[in-house]
C-alpha positions as CSV (number, residue, x, y, z in Angstrom):
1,X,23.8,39.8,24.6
2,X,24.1,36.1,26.1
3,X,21.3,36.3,28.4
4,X,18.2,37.6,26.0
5,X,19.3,34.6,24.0
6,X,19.5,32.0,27.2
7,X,15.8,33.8,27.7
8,X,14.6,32.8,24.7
9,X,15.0,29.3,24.5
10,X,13.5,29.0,28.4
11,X,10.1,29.1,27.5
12,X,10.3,26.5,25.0
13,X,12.2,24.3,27.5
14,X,9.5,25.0,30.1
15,X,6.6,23.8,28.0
16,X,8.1,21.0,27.0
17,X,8.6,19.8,30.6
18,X,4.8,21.1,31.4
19,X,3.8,18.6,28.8
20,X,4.9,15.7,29.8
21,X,3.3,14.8,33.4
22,X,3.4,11.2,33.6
23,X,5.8,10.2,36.4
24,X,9.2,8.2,35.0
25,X,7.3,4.6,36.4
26,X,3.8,5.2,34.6
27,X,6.8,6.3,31.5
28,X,7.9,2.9,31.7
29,X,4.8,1.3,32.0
30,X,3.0,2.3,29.1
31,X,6.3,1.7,26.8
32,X,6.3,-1.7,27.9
33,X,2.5,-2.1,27.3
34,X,3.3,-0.9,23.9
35,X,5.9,-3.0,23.4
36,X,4.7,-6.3,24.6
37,X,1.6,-5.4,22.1
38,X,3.7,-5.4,19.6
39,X,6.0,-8.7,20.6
40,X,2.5,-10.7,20.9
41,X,0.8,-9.6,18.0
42,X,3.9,-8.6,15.4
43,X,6.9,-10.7,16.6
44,X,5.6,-13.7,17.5
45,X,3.7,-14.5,14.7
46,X,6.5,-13.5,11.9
47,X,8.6,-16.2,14.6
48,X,6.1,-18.9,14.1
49,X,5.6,-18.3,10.2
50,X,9.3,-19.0,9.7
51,X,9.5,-21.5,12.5
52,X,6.7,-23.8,10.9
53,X,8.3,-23.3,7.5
54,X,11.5,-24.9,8.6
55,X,10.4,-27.0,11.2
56,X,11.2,-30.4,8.5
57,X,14.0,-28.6,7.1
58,X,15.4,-26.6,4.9
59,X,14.7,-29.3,1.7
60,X,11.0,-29.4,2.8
61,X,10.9,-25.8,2.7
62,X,12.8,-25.2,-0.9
63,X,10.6,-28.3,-1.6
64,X,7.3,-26.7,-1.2
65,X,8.0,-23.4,-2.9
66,X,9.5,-25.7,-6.0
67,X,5.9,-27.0,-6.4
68,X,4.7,-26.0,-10.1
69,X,1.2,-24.7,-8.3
70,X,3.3,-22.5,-6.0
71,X,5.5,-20.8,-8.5
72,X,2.7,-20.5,-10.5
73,X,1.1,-18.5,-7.6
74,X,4.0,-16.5,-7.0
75,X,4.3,-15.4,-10.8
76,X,0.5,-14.2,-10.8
77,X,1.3,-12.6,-7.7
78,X,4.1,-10.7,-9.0
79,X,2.0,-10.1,-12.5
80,X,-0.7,-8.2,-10.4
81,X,1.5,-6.4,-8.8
82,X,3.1,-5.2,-12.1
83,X,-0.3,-4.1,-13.8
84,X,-2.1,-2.7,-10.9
85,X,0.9,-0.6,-9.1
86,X,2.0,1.5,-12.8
87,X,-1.8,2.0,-12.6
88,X,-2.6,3.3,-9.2
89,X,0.6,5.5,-9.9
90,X,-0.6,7.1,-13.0
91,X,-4.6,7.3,-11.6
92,X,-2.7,8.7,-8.2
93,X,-0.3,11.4,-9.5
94,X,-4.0,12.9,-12.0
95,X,-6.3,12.6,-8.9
96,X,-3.6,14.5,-6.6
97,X,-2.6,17.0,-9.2
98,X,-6.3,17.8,-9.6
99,X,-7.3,18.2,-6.7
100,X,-4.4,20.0,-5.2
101,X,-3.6,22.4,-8.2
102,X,-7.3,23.3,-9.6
103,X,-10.5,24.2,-8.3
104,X,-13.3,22.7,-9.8
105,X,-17.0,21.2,-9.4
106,X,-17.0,17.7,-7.7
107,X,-13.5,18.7,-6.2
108,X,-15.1,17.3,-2.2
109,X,-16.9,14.5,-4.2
110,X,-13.7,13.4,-6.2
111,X,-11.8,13.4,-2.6
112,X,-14.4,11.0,-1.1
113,X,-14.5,8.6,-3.2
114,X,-10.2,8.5,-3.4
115,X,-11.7,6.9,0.4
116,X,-14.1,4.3,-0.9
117,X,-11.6,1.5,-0.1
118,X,-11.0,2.3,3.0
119,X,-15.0,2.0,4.6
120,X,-16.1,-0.8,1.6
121,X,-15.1,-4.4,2.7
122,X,-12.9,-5.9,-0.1
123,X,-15.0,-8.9,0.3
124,X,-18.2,-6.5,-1.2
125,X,-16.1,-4.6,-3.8
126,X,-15.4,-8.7,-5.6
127,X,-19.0,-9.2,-5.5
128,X,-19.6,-5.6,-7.4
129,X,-17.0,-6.8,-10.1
130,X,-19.0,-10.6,-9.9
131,X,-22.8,-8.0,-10.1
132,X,-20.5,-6.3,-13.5
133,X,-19.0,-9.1,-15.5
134,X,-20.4,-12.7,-13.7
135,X,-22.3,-14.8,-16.4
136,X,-25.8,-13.4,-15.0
137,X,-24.1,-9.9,-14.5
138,X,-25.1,-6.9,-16.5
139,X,-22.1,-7.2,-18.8
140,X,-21.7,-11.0,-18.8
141,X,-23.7,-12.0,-22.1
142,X,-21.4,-9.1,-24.5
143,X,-18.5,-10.5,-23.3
144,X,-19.5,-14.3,-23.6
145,X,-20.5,-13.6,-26.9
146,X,-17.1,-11.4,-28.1
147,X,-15.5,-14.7,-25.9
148,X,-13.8,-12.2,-23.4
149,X,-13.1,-13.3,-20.1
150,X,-12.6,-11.2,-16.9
151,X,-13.9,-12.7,-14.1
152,X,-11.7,-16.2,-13.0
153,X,-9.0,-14.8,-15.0
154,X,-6.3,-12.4,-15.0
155,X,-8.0,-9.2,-15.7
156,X,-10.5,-9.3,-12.8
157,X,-7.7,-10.0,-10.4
158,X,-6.3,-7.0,-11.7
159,X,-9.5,-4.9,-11.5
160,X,-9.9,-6.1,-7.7
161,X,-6.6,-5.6,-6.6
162,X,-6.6,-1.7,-8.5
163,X,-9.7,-0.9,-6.7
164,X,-8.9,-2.4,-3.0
165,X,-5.2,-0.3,-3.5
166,X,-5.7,3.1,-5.7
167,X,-6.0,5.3,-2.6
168,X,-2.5,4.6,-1.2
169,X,-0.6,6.6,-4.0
170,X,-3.3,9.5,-4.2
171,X,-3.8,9.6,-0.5
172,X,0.1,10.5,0.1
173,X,0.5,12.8,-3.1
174,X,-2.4,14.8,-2.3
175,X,-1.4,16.6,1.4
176,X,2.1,17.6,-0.1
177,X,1.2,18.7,-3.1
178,X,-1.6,21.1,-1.5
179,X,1.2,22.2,1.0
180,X,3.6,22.8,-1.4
181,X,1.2,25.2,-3.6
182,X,1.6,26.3,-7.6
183,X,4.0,29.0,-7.0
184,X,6.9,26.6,-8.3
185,X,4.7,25.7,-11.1
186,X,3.8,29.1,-12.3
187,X,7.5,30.3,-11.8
188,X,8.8,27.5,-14.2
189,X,6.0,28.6,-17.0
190,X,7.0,32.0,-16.5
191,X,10.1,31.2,-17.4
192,X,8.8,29.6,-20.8
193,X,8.0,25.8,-19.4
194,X,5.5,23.8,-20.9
195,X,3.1,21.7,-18.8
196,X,5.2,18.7,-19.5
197,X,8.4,20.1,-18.7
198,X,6.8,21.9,-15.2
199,X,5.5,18.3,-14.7
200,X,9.0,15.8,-15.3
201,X,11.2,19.0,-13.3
202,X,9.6,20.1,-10.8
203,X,6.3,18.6,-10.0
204,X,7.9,15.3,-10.2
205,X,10.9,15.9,-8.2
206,X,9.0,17.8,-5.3
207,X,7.0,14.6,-4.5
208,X,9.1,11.8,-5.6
209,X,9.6,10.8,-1.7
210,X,5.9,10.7,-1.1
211,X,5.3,9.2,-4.6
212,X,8.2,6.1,-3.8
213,X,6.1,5.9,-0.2
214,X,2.9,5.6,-1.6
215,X,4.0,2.9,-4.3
216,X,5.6,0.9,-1.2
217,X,2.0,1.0,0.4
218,X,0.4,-0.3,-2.8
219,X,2.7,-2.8,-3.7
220,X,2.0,-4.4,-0.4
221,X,-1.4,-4.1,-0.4
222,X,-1.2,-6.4,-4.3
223,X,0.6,-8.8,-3.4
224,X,-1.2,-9.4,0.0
225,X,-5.2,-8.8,-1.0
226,X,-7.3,-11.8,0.0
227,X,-10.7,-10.5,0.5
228,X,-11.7,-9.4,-3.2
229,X,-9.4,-11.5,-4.8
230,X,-10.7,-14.4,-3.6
231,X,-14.2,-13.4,-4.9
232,X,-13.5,-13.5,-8.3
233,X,-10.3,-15.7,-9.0
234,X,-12.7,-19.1,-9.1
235,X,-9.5,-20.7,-7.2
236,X,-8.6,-22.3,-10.0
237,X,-4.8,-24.0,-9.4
238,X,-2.1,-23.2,-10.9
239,X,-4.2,-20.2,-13.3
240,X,-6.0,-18.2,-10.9
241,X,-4.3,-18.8,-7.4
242,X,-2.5,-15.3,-5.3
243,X,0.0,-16.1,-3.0
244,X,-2.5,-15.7,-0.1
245,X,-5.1,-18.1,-2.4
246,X,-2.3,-20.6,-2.2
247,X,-1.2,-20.6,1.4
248,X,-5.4,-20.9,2.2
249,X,-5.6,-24.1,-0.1
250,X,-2.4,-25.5,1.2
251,X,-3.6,-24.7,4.6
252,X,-7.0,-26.3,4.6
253,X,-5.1,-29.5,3.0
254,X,-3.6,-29.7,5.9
255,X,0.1,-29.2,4.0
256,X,1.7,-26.8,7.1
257,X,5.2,-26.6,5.4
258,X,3.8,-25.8,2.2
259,X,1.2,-23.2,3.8
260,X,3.7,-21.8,5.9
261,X,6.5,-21.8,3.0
262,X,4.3,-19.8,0.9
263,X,3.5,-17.4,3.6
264,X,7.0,-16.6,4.8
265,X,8.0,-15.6,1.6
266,X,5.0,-13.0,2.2
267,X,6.2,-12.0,5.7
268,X,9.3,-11.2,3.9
269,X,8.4,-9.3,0.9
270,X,6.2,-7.5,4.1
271,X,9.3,-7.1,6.3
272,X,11.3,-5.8,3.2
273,X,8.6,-3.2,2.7
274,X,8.8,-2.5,6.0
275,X,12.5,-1.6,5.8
276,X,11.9,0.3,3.0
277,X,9.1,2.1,4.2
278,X,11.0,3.4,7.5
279,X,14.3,4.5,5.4
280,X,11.5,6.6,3.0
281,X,9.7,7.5,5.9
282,X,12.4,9.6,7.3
283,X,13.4,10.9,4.2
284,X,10.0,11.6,3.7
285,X,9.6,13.6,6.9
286,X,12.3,15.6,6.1
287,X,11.0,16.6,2.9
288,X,7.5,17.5,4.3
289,X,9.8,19.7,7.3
290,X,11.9,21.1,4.5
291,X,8.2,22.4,2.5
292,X,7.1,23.4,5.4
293,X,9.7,25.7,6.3
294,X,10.0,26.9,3.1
């Protein structure tokens, strides 16, 4: 009985082998390409961010991020984060549910425009909110006259960042969710579940993984927009400045430590991410494995 089984594993061995060509030099080579890619483009930079923060010391550096405009950048930072990420997460757990449990009219249509981020420059998607809710804008004279205010303020912060980062959460709910099916769904409302209860134990709990990872994505994408942010924050100090605002005004004032300062603290919210995203990751994968096997 030993050697059938010895047979069957042979094949799979020999393809494997068949697959991979490349001598053990050209092996070595194009790791080390890949590597040195990332050393001059990934490494190197985080080293200088953090090397430029500190180079006058570690007083300068707690210094800079002390300054009243700073924290005041960091809060609204954080703010953002807080309003738009909740959001994305409720808009991204409808759009994927819809889309991978019903069948409906606009169901392809829906799906691309989940991608609009992705091929619109954030830059053009500010000027839309500025074309919406500017002072010459097609909703600017209501909301002078009720006196509310959502451009160079808060709220159209808020709307930018939502828009540049809603299709992270859908994006990754929406493959696994379609590959997991309705048939542990319709075996919980069989069983007497209503939709709320099918939703919170076991909707919920099949894509928490990919639902954590997408929220990861998101957050990093908030607290790191530039392009439309800058559009329609006014740069107003102190009120209206992102962390990435900040660093550009400190920057072009020619305050390194301050610039730099500001920006390490976002190459480490980014590198914490990044941690985070790699231990989800793999439990991620071996959820997707674990569906798929099923």
């Amino acid at each position: 009985m030993a050697d059938p089984v010895i047979k069957s594993y042979e094949p799979h061995h020999e393809s494997r082998s068949a697959a991979v060509t490349e001598s053990r030099p050209v092996q070595l080579l194009l790791m080390a390409v890949a590597f040195a890619f990332l050393a001059i483009f990934l490494l190197l930079p985080l080293i200088i961010v953090f090397h430029e923060a500190l180079a006058k010391g570690f007083g300068a550096y707690t210094e800079s991020l002390s300054n009243p405009d700073t924290r005041s950048a960091i809060r609204l930072t954080l703010l953002v984060a807080a309003i738009a990420v909740p959001l994305n997460v409720v808009f991204g757990i409808s759009a994927a549910w819809a889309i991978a449990k019903f069948e409906f009219k606009g169901k392809a249509f829906l799906t691309t425009l989940i991608d609009l981020p992705f091929s619109v420059s954030p830059v053009i998607s500010g000027l839309v909110y500025v074309l919406l809710f500017g002072a010459q804008g097609l909703f600017g004279e209501w909301l002078r006259a009720h006196g509310i205010q959502i451009l160079f303020a808060v709220p159209g912060i808020v709307l930018a960042t939502v828009f540049v980062t809603f299709p992270f959460v859908a994006r990754e709910l929406i493959p696994l969710m379609q590959e997991q099916g309705n048939g542990d769904e319709e075996a919980a409302l069989s069983l007497g579940a209503n939709g709320w209860q099918t939703f919170w134990y076991v909707t919920l709990p099949n894509v928490k993984w990919g639902l954590l990872y997408g929220v990861l994505l998101c957050n990093a994408r908030s607290m790191g927009e530039f392009g439309a942010v800058s559009v329609v924050s006014g740069h107003i100090r102190g009120l209206t400045n992102t962390m990435p605002l900040h660093v550009e005004i400190l920057y072009n004032e020619y305050n390194a430590v301050g610039a730099f300062a500001v920006a390490s603290l976002l190459a480490g919210l980014a590198l914490v991410t990044l941690v985070l995203k790699t231990l989800l990751e793999m439990r991620y994968g071996a959820e997707i494995a674990a569906t798929r096997g099923h």
